[in-house]
TORPA-4810 file (N, C-alpha, C, O; in nm, 3 decimals):
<nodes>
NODE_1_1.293_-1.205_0.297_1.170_-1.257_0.355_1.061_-1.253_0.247_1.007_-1.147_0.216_X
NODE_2_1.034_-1.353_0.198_0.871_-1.357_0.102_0.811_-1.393_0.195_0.828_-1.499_0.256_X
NODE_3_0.685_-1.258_0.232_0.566_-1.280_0.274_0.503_-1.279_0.125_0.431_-1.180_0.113_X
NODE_4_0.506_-1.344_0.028_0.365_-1.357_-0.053_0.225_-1.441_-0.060_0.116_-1.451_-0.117_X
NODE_5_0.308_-1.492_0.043_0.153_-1.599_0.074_0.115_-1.623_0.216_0.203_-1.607_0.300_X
NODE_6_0.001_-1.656_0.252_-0.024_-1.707_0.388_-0.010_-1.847_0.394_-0.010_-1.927_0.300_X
NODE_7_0.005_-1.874_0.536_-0.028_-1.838_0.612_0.152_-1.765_0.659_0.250_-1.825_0.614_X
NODE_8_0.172_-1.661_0.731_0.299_-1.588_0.751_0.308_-1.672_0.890_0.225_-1.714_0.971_X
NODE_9_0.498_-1.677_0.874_0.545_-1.705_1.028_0.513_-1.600_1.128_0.459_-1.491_1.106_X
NODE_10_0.554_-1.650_1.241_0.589_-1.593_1.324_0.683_-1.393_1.294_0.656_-1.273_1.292_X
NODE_11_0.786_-1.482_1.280_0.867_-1.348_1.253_0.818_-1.257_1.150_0.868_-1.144_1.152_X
NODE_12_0.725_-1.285_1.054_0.685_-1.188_0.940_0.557_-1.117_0.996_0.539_-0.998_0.968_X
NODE_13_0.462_-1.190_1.078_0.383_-1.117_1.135_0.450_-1.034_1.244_0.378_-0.938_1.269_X
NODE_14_0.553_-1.035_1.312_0.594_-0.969_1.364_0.672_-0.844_1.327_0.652_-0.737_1.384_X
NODE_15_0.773_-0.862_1.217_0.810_-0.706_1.143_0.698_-0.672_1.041_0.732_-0.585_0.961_X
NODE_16_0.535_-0.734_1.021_0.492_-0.654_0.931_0.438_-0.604_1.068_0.479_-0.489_1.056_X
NODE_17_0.372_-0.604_1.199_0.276_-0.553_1.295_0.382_-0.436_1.313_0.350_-0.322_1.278_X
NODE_18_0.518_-0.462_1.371_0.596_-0.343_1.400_0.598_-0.206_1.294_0.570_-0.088_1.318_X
NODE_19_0.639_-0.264_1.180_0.646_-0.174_1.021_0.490_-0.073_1.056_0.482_0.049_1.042_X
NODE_20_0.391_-0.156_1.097_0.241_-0.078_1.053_0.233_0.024_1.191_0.221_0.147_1.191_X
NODE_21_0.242_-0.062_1.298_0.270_0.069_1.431_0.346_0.183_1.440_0.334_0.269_1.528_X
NODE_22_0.449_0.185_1.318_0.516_0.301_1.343_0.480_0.375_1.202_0.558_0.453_1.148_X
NODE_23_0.375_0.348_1.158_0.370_0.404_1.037_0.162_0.400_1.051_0.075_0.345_0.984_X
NODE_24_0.162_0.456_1.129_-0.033_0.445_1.160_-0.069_0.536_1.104_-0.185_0.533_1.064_X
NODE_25_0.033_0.688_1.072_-0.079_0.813_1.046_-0.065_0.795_0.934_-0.134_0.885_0.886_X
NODE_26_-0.004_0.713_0.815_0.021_0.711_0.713_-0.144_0.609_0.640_-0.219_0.633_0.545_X
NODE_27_-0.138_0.474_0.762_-0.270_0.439_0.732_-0.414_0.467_0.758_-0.516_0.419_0.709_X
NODE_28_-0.388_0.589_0.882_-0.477_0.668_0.891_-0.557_0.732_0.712_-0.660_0.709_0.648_X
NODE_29_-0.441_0.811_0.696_-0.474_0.856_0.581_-0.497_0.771_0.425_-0.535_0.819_0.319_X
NODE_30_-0.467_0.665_0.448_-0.517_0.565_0.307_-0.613_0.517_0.408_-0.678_0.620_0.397_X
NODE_31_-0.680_0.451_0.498_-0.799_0.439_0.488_-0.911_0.564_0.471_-1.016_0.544_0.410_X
NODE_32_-0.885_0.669_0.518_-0.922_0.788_0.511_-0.961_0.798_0.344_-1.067_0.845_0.302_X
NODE_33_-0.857_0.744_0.262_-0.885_0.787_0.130_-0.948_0.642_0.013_-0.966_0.629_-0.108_X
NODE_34_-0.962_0.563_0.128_-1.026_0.452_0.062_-1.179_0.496_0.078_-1.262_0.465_-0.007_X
NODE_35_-1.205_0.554_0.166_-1.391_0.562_0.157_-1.428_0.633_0.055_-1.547_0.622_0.024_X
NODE_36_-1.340_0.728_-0.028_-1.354_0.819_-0.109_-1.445_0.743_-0.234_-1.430_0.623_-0.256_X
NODE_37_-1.532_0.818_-0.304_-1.562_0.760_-0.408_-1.521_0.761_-0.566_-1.575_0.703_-0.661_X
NODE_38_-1.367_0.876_-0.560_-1.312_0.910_-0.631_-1.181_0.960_-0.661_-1.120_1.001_-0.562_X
NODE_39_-1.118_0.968_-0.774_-0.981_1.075_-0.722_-0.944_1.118_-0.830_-0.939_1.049_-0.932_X
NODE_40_-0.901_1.290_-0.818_-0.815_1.340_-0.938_-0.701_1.352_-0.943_-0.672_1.465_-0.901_X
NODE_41_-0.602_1.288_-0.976_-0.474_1.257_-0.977_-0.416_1.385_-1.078_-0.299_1.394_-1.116_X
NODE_42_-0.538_1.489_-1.114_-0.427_1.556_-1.247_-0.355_1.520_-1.315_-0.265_1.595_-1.354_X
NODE_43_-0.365_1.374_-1.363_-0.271_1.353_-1.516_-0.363_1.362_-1.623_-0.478_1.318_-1.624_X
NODE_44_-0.292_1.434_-1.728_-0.363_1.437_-1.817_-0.337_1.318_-1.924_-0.224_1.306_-1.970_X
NODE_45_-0.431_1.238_-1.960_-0.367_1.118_-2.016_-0.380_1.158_-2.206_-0.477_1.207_-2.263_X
NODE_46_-0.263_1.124_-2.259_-0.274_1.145_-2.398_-0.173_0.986_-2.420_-0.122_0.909_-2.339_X
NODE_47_-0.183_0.990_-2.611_-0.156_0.909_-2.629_-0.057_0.923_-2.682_-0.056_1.037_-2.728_X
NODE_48_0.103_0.830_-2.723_0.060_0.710_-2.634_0.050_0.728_-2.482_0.102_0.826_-2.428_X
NODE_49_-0.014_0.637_-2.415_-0.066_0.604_-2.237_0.095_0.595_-2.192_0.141_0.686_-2.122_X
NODE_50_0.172_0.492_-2.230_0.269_0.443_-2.254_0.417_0.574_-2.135_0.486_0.569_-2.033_X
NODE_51_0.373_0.691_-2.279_0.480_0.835_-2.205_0.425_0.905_-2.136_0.500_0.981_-2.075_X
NODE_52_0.303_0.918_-2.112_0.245_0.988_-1.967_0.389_0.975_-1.842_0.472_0.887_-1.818_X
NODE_53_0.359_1.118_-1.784_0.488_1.063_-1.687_0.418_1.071_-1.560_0.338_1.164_-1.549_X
NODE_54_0.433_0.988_-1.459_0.372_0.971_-1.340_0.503_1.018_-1.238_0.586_0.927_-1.232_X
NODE_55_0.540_1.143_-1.153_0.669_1.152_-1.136_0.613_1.096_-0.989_0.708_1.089_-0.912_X
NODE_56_0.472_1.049_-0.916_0.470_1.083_-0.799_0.481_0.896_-0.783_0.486_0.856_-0.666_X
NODE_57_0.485_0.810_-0.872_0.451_0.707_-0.873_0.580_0.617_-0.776_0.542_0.552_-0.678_X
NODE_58_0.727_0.621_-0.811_0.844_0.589_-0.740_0.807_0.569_-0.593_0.822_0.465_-0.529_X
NODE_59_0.736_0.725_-0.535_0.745_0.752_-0.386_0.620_0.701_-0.339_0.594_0.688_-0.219_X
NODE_60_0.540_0.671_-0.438_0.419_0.585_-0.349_0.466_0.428_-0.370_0.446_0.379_-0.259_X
NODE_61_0.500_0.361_-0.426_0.507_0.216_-0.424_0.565_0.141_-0.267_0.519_0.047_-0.202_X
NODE_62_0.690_0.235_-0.243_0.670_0.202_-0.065_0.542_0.164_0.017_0.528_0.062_0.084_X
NODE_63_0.432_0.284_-0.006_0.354_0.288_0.097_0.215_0.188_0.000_0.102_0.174_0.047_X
NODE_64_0.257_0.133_-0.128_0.187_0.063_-0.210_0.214_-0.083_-0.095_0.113_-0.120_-0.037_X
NODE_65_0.344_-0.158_-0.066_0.391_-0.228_-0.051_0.339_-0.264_0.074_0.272_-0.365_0.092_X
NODE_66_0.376_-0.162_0.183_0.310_-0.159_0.327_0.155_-0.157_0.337_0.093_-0.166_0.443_X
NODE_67_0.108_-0.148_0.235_-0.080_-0.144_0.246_-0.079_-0.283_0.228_-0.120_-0.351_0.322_X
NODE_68_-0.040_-0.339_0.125_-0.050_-0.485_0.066_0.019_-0.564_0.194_-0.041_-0.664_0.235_X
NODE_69_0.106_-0.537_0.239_0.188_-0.633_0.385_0.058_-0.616_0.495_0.001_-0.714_0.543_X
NODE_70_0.018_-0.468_0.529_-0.033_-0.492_0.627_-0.219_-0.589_0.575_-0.287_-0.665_0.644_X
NODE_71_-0.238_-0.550_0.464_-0.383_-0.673_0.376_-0.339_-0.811_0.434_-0.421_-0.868_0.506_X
NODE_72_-0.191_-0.888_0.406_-0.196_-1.030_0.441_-0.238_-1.039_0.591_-0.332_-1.110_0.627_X
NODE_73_-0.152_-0.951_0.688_-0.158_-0.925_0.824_-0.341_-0.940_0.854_-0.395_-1.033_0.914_X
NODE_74_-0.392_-0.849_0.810_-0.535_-0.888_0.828_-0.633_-0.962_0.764_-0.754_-0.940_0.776_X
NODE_75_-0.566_-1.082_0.669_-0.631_-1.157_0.620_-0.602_-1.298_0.682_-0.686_-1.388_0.678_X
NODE_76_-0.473_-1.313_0.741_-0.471_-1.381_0.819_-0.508_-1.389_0.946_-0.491_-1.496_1.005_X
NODE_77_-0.566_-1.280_1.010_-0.607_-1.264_1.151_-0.754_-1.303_1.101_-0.814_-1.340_1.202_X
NODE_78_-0.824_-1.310_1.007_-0.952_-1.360_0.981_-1.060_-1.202_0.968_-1.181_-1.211_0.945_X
</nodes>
């Protein structure tokens, strides 16, 4: 299924609305952390940027993915 663009069918608005209902306390907490005006992630960045290791990065891109699905979802509702 490419949802990358709008306007989404039927069926994509429908497994992205389901995907986000069962996953609310998760967006509870990223909107929660969008009002923030900041964040310390504790990496310490040296150079090169390049080998910094981000080990937490893998397990967020899921919930990277579902923020961005549920963005079309409400960009198409207006």
């Amino acid at each position: 299924m490419d949802i990358s663009r709008l306007p989404l069918r039927e069926k994509e608005i429908a497994a992205i609305r389901a995907v986000v209902e069962a996953n609310a306390a998760s967006f509870a907490a990223v909107d929660s952390a969008m009002t923030r005006k900041g964040v310390d992630w504790q990496v310490i960045v040296k150079s090169p940027a390049i080998s910094v290791l981000l080990p937490d990065l893998g397990e967020q891109r899921p919930l990277g993915r579902l923020v961005a699905h549920r963005a079309l979802l409400n960009a198409q509702a207006g």
